[in-house]
C-alpha positions in Angstrom: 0.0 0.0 0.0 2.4 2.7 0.8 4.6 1.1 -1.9 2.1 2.3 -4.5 1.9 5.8 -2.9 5.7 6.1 -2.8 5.6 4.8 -6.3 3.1 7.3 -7.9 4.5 10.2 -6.1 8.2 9.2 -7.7 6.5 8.9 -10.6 4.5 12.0 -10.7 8.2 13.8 -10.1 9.6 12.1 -13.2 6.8 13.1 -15.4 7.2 16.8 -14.2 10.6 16.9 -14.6 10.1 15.7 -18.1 7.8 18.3 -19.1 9.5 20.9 -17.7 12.8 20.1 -18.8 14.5 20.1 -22.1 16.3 16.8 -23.5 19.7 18.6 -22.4 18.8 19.3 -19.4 17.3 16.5 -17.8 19.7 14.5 -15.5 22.4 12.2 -17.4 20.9 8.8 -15.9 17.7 9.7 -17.6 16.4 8.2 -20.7 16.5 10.9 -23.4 19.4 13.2 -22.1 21.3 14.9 -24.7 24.6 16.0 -24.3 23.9 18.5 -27.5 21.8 21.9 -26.6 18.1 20.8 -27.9 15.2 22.6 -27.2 13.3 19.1 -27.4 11.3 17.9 -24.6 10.2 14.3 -24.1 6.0 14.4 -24.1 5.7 10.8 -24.5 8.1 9.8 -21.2 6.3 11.8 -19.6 3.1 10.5 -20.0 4.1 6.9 -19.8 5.4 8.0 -16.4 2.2 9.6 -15.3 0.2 6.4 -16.5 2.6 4.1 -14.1 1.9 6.9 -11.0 -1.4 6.1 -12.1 -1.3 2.7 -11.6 0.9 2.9 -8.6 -1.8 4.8 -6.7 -4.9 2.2 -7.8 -2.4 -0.3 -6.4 -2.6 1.4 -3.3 -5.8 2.2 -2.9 -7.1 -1.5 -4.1 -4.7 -2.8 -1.0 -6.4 -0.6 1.5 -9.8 -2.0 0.3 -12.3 -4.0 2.8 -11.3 -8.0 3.2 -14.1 -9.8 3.2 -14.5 -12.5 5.8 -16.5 -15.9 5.3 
């Protein structure tokens, strides 16, 4: 449970950065860094992390459900 929290929230970060950031500037252990000066910025990483913070939280929330004894 706080696994998924902890993972959506890194998640959320990554896709920020991504947005905000140019392909030059993001840090060199991320994929789509540039060494060159490019005014590019990586839309689609940034979504796909979104979509995993996304499924971190449902994770999350689906392990703090009800159990249901029988």
């Amino acid at each position: 449970m706080i696994a998924g929290v902890v993972l959506g929230v890194i998640f959320i970060i990554i896709g920020v950065v991504y947005l905000t950031q140019t392909a030059s500037n993001l840090p060199a252990f991320f994929p789509g860094h540039v060494a060159v000066t490019t005014a590019a910025h990586h839309t689609k990483y940034a979504i796909l992390a979104f979509l995993i913070a996304i499924v971190g939280f449902a994770l999350a929330w689906y392990g703090t459900g009800s159990k249901k004894q029988n």
